[in-house]
N, C-alpha and C positions, 0 to 999 in steps of 0.2 A: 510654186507649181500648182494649178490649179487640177481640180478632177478630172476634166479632160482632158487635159495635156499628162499625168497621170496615168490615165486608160489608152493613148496611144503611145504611151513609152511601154507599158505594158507586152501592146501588142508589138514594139519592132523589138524588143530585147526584155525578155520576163525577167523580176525581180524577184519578185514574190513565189512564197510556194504554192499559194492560188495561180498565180501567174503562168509557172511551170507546166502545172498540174494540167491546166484547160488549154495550154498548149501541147498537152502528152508527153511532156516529158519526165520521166523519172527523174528526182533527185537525188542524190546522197542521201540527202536525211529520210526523202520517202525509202528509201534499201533496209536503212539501219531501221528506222519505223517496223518497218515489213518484217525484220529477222526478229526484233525484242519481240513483239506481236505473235510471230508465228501463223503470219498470215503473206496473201502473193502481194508484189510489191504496187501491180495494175490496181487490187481493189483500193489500198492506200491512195495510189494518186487519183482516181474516179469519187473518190467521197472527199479529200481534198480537193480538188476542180465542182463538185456539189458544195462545200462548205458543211457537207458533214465532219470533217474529222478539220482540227486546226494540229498543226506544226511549228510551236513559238518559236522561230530560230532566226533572230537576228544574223546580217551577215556579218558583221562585226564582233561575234560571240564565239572567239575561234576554240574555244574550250569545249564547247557544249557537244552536249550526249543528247542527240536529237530523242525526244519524247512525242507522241501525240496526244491529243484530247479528241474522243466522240464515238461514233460508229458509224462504221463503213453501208453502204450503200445495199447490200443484203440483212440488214439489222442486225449483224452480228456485233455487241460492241468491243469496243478496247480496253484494254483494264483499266480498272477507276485511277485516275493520279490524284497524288495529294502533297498538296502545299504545304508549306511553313512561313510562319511570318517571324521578322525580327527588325531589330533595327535602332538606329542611334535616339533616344529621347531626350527632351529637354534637362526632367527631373532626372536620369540617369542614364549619360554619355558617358559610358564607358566603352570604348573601341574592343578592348581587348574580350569583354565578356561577349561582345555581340560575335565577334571570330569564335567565341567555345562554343558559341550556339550553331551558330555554321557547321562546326567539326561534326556535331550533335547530329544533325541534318541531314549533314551528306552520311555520316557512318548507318544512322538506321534508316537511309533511303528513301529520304526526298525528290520526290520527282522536279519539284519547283522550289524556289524561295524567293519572298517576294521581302523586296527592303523598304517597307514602312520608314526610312528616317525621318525624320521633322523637326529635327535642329541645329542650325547652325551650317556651316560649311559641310555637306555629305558627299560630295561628287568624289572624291578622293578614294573615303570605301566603298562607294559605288562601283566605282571603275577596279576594285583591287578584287573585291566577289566577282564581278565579271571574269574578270583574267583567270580565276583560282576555280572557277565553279563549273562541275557538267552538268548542274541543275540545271534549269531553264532558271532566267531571273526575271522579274515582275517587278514594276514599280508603282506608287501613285502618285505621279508628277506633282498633284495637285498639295501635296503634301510637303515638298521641296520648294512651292514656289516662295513664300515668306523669306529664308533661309536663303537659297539661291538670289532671289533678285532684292535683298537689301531694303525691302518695300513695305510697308502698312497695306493691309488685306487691302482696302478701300483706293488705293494707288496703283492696284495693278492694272493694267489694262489688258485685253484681251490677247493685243500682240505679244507682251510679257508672256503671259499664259503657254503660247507656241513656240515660244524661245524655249519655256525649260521642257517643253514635251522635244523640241528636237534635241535638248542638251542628253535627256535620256536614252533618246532613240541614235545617239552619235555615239554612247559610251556603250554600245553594246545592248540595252537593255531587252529583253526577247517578247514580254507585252506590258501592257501598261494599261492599267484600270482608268479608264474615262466618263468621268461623271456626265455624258450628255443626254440622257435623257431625262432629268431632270428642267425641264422647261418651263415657259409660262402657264403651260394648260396644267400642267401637273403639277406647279403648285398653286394653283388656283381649287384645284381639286382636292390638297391639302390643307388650304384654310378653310374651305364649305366646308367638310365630313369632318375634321378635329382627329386628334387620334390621341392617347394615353399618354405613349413616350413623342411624342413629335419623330425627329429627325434624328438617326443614333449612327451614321454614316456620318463618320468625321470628314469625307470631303465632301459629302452631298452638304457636311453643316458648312464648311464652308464658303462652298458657291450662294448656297441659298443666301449665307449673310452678305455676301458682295452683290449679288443679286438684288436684298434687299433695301442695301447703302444706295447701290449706282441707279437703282430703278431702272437698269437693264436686262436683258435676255440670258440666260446662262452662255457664256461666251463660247463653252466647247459646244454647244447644240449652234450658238451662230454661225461659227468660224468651223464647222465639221468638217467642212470640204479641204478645209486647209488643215486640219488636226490629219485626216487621211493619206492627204499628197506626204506631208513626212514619216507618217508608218509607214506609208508605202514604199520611199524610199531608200528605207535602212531593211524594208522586212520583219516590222514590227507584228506583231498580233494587238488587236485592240480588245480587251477585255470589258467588255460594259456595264459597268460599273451601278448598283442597286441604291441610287440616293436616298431611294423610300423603302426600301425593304426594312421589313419589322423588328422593332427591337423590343416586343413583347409579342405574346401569344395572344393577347388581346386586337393587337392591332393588326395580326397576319387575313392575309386575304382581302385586306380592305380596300377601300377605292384608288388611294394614293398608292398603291403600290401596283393595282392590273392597268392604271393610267399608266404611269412609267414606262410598264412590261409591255405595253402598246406603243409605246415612241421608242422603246427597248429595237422589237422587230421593224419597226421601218428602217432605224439607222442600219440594224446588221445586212438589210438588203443593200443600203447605199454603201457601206463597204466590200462588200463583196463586190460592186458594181463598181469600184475601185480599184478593183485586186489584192485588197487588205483583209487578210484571215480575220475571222471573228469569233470571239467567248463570249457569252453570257454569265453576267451572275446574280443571283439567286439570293433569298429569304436567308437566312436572317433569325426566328426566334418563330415557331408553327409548332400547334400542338402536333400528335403525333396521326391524327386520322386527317388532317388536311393536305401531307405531305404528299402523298401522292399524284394526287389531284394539282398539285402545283406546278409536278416537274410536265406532265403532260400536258399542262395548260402552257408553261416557257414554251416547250419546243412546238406545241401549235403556233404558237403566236409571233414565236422569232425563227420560224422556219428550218424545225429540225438542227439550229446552230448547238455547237457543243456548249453546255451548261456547266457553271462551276458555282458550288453555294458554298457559305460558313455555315458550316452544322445540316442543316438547321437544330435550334437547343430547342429540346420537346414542353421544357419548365422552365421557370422563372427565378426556381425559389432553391437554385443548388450553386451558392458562388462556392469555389473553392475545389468543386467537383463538376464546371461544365463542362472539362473535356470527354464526360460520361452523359452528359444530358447531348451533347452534340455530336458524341459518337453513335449514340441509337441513333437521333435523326437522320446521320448520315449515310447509314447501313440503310435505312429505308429509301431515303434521296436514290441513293445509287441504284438499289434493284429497280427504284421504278422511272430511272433514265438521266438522273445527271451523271456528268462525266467525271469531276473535276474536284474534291473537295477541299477546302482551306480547313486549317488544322485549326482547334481549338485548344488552349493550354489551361491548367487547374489557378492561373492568375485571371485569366478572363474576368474582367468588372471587379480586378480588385487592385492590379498593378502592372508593373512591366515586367515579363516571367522573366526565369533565368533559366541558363541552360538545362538546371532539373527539369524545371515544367515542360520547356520544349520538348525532351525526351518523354513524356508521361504524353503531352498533345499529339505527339507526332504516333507515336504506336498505338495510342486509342484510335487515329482515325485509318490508321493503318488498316487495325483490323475491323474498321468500319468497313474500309473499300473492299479488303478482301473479303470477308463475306459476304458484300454484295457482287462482287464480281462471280462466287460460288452460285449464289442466285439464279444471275443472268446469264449464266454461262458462258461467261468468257473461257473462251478456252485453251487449254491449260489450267484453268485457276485449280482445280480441284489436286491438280498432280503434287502440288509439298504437302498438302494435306495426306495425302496417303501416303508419302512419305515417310512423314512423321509417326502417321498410326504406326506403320511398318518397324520401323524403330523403336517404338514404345512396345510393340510385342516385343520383339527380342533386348529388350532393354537395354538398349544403345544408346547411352546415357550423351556421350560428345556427339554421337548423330544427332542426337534431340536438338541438342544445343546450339549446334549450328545448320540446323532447319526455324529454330523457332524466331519470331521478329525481334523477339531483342535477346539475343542468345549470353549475352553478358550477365542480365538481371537473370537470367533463370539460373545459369549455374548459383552464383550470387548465392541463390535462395537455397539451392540443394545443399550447396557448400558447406551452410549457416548452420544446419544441424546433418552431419555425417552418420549415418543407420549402421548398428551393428551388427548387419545381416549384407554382406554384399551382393551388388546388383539390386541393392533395394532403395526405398525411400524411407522417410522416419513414419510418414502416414501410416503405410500396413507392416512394414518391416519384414519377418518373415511371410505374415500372412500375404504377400504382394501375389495378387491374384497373378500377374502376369508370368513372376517364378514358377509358382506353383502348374500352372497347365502347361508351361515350356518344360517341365520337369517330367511331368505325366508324359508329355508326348515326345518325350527321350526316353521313356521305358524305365524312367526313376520311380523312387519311393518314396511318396511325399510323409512326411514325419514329421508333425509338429510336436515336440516336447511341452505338457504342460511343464511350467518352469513354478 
């Protein structure tokens, strides 16, 4: 199916939630949107029909817990989502650990999971997370193709290429990261400026090397029109994927990557001109005063579409600990406008995590988003917060627990050393300031015994 034909199926029978949207009709998933949100269902579907706000919902995804990514059309935004990544690897295929990472996930409130596999035969657990998952599920075809089509990088052909992007978009999958703006101009503008780490996008490295083999055009920037017609007809979101975004703080902001972020917004206009939602994504490794300036340079550039980054990690020099260099980035990312952020884990640049790390990744960036969501005023954001203060006055010790993001590890911790003063902690013990003025303001008589 080509783009036009495409854009008039559109128009006699909407598929898309773009589709819907600019035909006026409310969806299902815009309702459920609108209730999690706490916003009317019209501004949902008005910034959906604008491609402010994207809706991943495959129709084939009968599981899923519709989520959005962006802000609606009065600048109010939506709460930041955040990602997980996991997935089958060569050096360690184990099925069964990547389902504890899943459990992991969904239990502390993944908005998304995106399955990274890239070895061997994956469509199997693909299709089994789909079935099992309310997440939104993400994939990057690009990363299945070896595996899927039985080929040497340098063998595949372009058509290969849209086979496994429709094998994805047939098994349910809700978006899928697309390496196409990475092009001829943009690496031409790669090899003039030079950069420290080169290329640290593992499919932007791969296109570039079959790019380089075939001495052809990045296939998904040729063949885009035709990568579109099949989003569009399962209801995919296309996530746009950062070939050149920085894999050091050295090389943030530099030429190859605002090239990109410039063939970035042309494509998301030709999708949306398609009726296929669109994500952005984002940097990659910025010190921490350029951050800003980056999110509001995306959404000039790619026209206000929802943005989703990794991190951004503020340093270079913290392996072991960047799901702390990329949870500041990402607290800042978010208050100054992306939507969307992928989780970073304390194996980053070291290995493939395991389910501890996913849990330690996934609640750092948690409360990355959530403070920025306090920021920007999403609203509600502030209401667990006070909550919890609330709770913590009158030392409501399982209130706490099951207010806070990961309610399991804190009791854990209380647990670990039990205070011989009840209602207290081991910190102040008696002295718990909090006892003490809930005791004053019951008309007690506060008495500390020197002991």
């Amino acid at each position: 199916m080509t783009v036009a034909q495409s854009r008039g199926a559109a128009q006699a029978a909407p598929v898309t939630q773009i589709d819907f949207a600019r035909a006026g009709r409310i969806t299902p998933q815009m309702e459920a949107v609108a209730l999690q949100e706490g916003r009317d269902p019209e501004a949902i579907r008005a910034a959906v029909a604008a491609g402010r706000v994207a809706i991943p919902a495959n129709i084939r995804h009968a599981s899923l817990r519709p989520a959005a990514v962006g802000s609606t059309l009065d600048g109010v935004p939506l709460a930041t989502k955040v990602n997980v990544n996991l997935g089958i690897s060569g050096d360690l295929a184990d099925e069964a650990v990547e389902w504890e990472k899943v459990a992991v996930a969904l239990d502390l409130g993944a908005d998304a999971i995106m399955d990274l596999s890239n070895s061997g035969k994956t469509r199997a657990f693909r299709q089994a997370l789909i079935e099992k998952s309310p997440a939104m599920i993400g994939t990057v075809p690009m990363y299945d193709a070896i595996g899927y089509l039985e080929k040497a990088l340098i063998a595949i052909s372009p058509e290969d290429f849209l086979e496994v992007v429709r094998a994805h978009a047939e098994d349910g999958v809700d978006f899928v990261t697309i390496h196409a703006g990475m092009n001829r101009r943009v690496i031409e503008s790669f090899k003039e400026t030079g950069r420290l780490t080169n290329i640290v996008s593992r499919g932007g490295s791969l296109i570039f090397a079959w790019m380089e083999a075939t001495g052809r055009e990045n296939p998904f920037y040729e063949y885009y029109d035709e990568v579109l017609a099949i989003l569009h007809e399962y209801d995919v979101t296309i996530s746009l994927g950062d070939a050149m975004r920085p894999g050091s703080g050295y090389d943030a902001t530099d030429a190859a990557q605002i090239a990109e972020l410039i063939e970035l917004g042309k494509l998301t206009q030709r999708a949306w001109d398609a009726g296929v939602q669109v994500m952005v994504e984002g940097p990659g490794h910025m010190a921490l005063d350029e951050i800003a300036a980056n999110m509001k340079l995306q959404k000039r550039l790619c026209h206000q579409a929802p943005f989703y980054v990794l991190g951004p990690l503020v340093t270079d020099i913290a392996p072991g600990y960047d799901h702390i260099t990329a949870a500041i980035g990402g607290a800042v990312a978010a208050t100054a406008g992306a939507d969307f952020l992928c989780y970073v884990t304390p194996a980053e640049h070291l290995r493939l995590p395991d389910a501890n790390d996913v849990r330690e990744g996934l609640v750092a960036t948690r409360i990355a988003a959530h403070a920025a969501d306090i920021a920007k005023g999403v609203p509600g954001a502030r209401e667990r917060d006070n909550r919890m203060s609330d709770a913590r006055r009158r030392v409501a010790w399982d209130e706490m627990f099951d207010l806070a993001l990961d309610g399991e590890r804190a009791r854990a911790i209380f647990e670990s050393a039990p205070p011989s003063t009840e209602g207290t902690c081991t910190m102040c013990g008696k002295m718990c300031a909090m006892k003490t003025v809930n005791d004053i303001m019951d008309g007690l008589t506060v008495d500390l015994d020197a002991e």
